[in-house]
C-alpha positions in Angstrom: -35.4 4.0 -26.9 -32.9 1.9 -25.0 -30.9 1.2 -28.3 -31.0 5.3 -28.3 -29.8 5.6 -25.0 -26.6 2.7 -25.8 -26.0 4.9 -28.8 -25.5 7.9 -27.0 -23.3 6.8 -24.2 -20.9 5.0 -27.1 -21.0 8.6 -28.1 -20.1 10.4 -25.0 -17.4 8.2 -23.9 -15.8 8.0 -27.8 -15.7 11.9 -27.3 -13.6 11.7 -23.8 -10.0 12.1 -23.9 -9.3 11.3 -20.1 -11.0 11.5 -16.6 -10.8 15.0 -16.2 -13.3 15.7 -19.0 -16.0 14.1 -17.1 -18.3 16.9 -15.0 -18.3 15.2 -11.7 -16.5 12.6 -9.7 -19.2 10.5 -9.3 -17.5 8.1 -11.5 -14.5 7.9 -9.7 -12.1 5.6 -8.6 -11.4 4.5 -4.7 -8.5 3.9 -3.4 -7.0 0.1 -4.1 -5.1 -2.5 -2.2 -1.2 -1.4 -2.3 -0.5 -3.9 -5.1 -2.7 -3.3 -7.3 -1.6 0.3 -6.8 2.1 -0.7 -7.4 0.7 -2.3 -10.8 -1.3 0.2 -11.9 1.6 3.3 -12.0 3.9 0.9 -14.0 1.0 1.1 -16.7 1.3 3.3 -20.1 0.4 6.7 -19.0 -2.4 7.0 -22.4 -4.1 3.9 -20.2 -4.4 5.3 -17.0 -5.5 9.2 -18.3 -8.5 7.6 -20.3 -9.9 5.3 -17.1 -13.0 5.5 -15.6 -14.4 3.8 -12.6 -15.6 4.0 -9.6 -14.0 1.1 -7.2 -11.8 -1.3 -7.6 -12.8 -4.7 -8.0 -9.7 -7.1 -8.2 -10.5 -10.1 -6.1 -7.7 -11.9 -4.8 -6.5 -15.4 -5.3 -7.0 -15.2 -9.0 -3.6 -16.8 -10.2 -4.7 -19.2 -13.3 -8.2 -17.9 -13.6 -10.1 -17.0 -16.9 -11.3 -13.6 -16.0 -13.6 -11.5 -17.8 -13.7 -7.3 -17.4 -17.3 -5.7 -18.6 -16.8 -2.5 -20.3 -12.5 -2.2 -19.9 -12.3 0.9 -21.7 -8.9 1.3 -22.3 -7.8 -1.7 -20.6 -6.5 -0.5 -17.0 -8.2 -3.4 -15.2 -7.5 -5.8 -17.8 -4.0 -5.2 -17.1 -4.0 -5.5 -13.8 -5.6 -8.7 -14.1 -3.2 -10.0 -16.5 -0.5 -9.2 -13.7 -2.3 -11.2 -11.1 -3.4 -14.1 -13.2 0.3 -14.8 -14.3 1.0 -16.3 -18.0 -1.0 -19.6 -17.3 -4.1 -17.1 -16.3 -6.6 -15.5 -19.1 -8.5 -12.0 -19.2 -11.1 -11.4 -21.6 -11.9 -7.4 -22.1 -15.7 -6.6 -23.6 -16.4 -2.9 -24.5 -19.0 -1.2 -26.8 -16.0 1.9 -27.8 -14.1 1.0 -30.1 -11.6 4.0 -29.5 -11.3 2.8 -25.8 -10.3 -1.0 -27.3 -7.7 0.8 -29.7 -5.8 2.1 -26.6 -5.6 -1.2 -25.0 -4.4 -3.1 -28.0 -2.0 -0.2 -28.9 -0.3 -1.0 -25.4 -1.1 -5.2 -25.1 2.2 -6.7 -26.2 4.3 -4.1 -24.6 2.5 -4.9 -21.1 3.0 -8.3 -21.9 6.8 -7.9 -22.3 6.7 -5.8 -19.3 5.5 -8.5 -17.2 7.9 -11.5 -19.0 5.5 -13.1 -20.4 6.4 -14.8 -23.9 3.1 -13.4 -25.2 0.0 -11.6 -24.2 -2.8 -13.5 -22.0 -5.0 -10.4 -22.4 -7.7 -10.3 -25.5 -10.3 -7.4 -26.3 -13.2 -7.7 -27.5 -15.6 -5.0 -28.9 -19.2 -5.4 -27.8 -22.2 -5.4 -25.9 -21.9 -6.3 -22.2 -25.8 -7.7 -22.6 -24.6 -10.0 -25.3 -21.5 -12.1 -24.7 -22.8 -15.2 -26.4 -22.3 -12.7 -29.8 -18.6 -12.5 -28.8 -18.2 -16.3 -28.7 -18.1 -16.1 -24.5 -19.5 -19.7 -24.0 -21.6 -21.2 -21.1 -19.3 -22.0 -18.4 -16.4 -20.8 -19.2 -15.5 -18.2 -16.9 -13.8 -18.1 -13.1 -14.1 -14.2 -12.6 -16.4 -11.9 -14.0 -15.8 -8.0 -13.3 -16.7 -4.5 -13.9 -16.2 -0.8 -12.9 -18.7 1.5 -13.3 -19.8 0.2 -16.8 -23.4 -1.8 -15.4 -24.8 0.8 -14.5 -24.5 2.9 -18.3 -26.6 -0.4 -19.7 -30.5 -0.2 -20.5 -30.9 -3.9 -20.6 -29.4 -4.5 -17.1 -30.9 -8.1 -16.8 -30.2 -9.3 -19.7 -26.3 -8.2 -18.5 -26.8 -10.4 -15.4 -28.5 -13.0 -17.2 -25.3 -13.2 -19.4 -22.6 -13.1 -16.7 -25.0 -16.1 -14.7 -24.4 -18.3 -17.9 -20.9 -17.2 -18.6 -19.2 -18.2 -15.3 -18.7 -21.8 -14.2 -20.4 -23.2 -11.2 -18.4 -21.6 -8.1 -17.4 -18.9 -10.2 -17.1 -14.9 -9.1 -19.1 -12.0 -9.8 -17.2 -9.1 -8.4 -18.1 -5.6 -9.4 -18.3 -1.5 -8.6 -21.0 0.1 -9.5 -23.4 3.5 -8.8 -26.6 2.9 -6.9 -28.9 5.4 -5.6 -31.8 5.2 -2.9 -34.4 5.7 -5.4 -35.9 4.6 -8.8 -34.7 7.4 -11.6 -37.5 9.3 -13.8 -37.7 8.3 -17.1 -36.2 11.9 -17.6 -33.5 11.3 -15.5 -32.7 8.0 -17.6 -32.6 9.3 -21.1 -30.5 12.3 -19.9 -27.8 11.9 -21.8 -25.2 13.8 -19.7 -26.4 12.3 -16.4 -26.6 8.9 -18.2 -22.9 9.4 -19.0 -22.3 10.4 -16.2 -23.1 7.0 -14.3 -25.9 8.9 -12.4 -29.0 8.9 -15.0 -28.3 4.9 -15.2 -27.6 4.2 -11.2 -29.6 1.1 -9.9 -31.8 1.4 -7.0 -30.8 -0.7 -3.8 -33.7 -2.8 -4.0 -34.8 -3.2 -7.3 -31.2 -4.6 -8.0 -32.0 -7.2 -5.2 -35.0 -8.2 -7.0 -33.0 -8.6 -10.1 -30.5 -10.8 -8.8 -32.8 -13.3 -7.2 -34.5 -13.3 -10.5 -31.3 -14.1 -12.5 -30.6 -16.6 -9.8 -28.5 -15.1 -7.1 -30.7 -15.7 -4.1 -27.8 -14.0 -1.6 -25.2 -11.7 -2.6 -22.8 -9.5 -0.8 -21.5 -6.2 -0.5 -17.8 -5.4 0.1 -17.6 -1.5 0.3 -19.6 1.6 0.1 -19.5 5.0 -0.3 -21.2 8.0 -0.4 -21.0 9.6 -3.5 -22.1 13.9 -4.3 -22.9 15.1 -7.3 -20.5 18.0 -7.3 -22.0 19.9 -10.4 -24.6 22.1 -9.7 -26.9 22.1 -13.1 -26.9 18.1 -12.6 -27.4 18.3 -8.9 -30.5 20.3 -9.0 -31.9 17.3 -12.1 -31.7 14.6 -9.5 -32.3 16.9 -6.3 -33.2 14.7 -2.9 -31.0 11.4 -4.0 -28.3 9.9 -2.7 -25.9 7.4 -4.7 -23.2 5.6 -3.6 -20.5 3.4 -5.3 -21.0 0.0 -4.0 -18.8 -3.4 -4.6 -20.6 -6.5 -5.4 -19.7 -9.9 -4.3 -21.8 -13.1 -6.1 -21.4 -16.2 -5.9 -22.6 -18.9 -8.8 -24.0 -21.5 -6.4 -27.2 -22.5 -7.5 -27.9 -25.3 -5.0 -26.1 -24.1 -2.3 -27.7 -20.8 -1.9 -30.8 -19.7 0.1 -32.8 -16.6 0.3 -32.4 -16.1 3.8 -29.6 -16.9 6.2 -29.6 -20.3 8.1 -28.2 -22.2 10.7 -26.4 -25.5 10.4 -24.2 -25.4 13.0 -20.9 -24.9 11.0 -17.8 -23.5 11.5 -15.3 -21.5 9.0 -11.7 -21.5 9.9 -9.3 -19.1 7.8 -5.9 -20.4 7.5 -4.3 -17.9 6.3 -3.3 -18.7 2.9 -4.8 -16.4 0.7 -1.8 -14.1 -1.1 -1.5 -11.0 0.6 -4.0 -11.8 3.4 -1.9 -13.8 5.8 -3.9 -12.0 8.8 -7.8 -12.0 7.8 -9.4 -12.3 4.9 -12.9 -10.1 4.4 -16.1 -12.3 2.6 -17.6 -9.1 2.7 -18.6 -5.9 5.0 -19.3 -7.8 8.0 -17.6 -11.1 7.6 -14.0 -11.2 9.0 -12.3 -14.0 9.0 -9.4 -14.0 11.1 -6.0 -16.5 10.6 -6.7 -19.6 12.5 -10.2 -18.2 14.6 -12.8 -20.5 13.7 -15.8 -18.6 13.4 -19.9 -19.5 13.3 -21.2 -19.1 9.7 -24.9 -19.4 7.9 -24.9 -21.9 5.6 -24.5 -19.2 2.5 -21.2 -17.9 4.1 -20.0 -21.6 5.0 -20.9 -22.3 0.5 -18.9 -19.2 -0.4 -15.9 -19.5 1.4 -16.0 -23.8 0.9 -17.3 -24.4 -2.2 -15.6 -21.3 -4.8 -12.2 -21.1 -5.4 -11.2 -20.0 -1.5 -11.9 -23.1 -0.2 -8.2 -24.4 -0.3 -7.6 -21.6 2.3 -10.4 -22.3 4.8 -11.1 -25.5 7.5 -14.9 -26.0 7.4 -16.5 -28.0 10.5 -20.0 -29.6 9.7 -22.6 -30.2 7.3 -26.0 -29.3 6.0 -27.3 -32.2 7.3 -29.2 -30.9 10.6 -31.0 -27.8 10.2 -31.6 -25.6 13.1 -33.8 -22.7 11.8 -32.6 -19.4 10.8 -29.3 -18.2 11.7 -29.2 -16.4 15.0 -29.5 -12.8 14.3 -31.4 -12.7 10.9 -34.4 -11.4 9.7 -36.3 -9.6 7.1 -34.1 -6.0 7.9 -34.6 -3.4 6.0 -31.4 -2.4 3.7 -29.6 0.2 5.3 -28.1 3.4 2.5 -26.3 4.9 5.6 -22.0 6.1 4.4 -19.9 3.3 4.4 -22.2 0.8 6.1 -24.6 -2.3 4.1 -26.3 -3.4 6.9 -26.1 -7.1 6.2 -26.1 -9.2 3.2 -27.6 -8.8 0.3 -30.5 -11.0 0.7 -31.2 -8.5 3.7 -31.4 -10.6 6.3 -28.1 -10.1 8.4 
C-alpha cells in the first residue's frame, strides 16, 4: 500500500504543468527574505511556473556548504542555493519525477553562467527521499539538508529522517517546510490520492512528529515559522472537516551529545555579534529566540549547543560551560504544544 500511495503521487505531480493546476493553496509558498526573492525572479520562468512549496527554507550563512534539497522538483530551491553557496559551495537535488528533474537540468548550465561560475555546482538526482544511500549520498557528508513541502507526500516518513540523520555531518542542519495538522489522518484520508497530492492526506501530526524525531535522534528541535493554512476547496474541505493544518519550518540540529530532552540550566550566556550575512541587527534561532547584535542573552544549554557548536558559532561569544548544572532552565516544563496561528509555543521538545 505505501509503494501504491508513492506511485500515485509520482503520478500526480508528473501530470502538473505549474502551480496553478493544483486545487488548493495549501501547498503554497510564503513570502521569503528579500534576497532570496531578488534570486528567485532572475530564475527561467519554466522553473518558477512548475514550483511547489509551502515556506521557504534557505538558512543563512551557507557560503561553502554541501547542501542537499529533498524532493526539488524543478529545481527552484536548488538554484537558490547554488547562488548562496558560491562556486566553492555544493547542492545536491533528490526527486522521485523525473519530468520535474528534466526542467532543472534543461536550465543547470545556463544558471550556472548566469551566476559566473565556470561550471555548475548544482547536481540532480532522481530518487527516493527515504533512500539516499541508493543515490550514493554517504554518511556524513552533508552541512544542510532541506525541503519544501515534499516530507510530508512520503509513506515511510522515518525512514526519511532516519536518512537525513546519517547523511549530515555532526553539527550539520536540518531545515525544512512542511504541512502538519492537529490530528492523526484516517487511513482514508491517507490513500486519498488527491488530498495526498495535495500535501493534506500526508500532513504530520504535531506530536507524533515529536515522537519521531526523538526516535531518530533529535531529542530538541525547533520551529521557525507557522501558519495557518485553509483548505479552500470545498469537496476536499468537507473529506478532512474539523482539522486544522499549518505550514511549519523546522530547525534540527545534528548534536547527538549535546542535546537534551528538556531544557536546562547551566548558567551560560550567548552573545550575537552580528556577523551573520544579512543579519547585522539580530539573528532568530527560532520563534522565540532573538538574539540581538552585541546583547548577551541567558540560554539553556540546547540553545547555547546550537548557536556554539553548528556552523554559527563563528558569529556568537558564548560565556560558560556545562560543567555546573543547576536544574531545569527557568521557565520550562512539560507544556503542552500550542497549534494556535503564527505561534509554536516553545521548542520542540515542548518544554519552553
Amino acid at each position: 500500500m505505501s509503494e501504491d500511495i508513492r506511485e500515485k503521487v509520482k503520478e500526480y505531480y508528473s501530470a502538473l504543468q505549474s502551480s496553478g493546476d493544483l486545487k488548493t493553496s495549501v501547498c503554497s509558498c510564503s513570502s521569503a527574505s528579500q534576497e532570496v526573492q531578488d534570486i528567485i525572479d532572475g530564475l527561467p520562468a519554466e522553473v518558477n511556473e512548475r514550483f511547489y512549496g509551502c515556506g521557504s527554507p534557505i538558512p543563512p550563512m551557507i557560503e561553502g556548504c554541501t547542501v542537499l534539497d529533498l524532493g526539488c522538483g524543478t529545481g527552484r530551491d536548488v538554484f537558490v542555493l547554488s547562488k548562496l553557496v558560491g562556486e566553492k559551495g555544493r547542492v545536491i537535488g533528490v526527486d522521485m519525477t523525473e519530468s520535474q528533474l528534466e526542467v532543472g537540468r534543461k536550465y543547470q548550465d545556463e544558471v550556472a553562467r548566469a551566476y559566473g561560475y565556470a561550471a555548475s555546482n548544482v547536481e540532480f538526482k532522481c530518487g527516493y527521499i527515504e533512500d539516499l544511500a541508493a543515490l550514493g549520498i554517504a554518511d556524513d557528508s552533508i552541512d544542510v539538508v532541506i525541503s519544501n513541502c515534499v516530507i510530508n507526500l512520503s509513506p515511510f516518513k522515518e525512514q526519511v529522517f532516519s536518512e537525513v540523520w546519517r547523511v549530515l555531518k555532526e553539527g550539520g542542519e536540518l531545515y525544512f517546510s512542511d504541512i502538519f495538522v492537529d490530528r492523526r489522518m484516517t487511513e482514508a484520508q491517507q490513500n486519498d490520492p488527491v488530498l495526498r497530492g495535495e500535501c493534506i492526506g500526508g500532513a504530520m501530526y504535531i506530536e507524533d512528529f515529536r515522537r519521531l524525531m526523538r526516535r531518530v535522534g533529535w531529542d530538541d528541535f525547533r520551529y521557525t515559522a507557522s501558519r495557518v493554512k485553509h483548505v479552500d476547496d470545498a469537496e476536499l474541505a468537507a473529506k478532512v472537516e474539523g482539522a486544522t493544518f499549518f505550514s511549519r519550518t523546522v530547525r534540527a540540529f545534528k548534536l547527538p551529545a549535546q542535546l537534551e530532552d528538556l531544557c536546562e540550566q547551566y548558567n551560560q550566556k550567548a552573545t550575537y555579534l552580528g556577523t551573520i550575512p544579512g543579519m547585522p541587527d539580530y539573528f532568530d534561532l527560532d520563534d522565540h529566540h532573538r538574539f540581538m547584535k552585541d546583547v548577551p542573552l541567558d540560554v539553556c544549554g540546547n540553545s547555547c549547543a546550537m548557536v556554539e557548536n553548528t556552523r554559527f558559532g563563528a558569529a556568537f561569544a558564548i560565556e560558560g560551560d556545562r560543567s555546573v548544572h543547576y536544574g531545569p532552565f527557568p521557565g520550562c516544563g512539560n507544556i503542552p504544544y500550542d497549534t494556535g496561528d503564527d505561534e509554536d509555543g516553545g521548542c520542540g521538545c515542548g518544554c519552553c
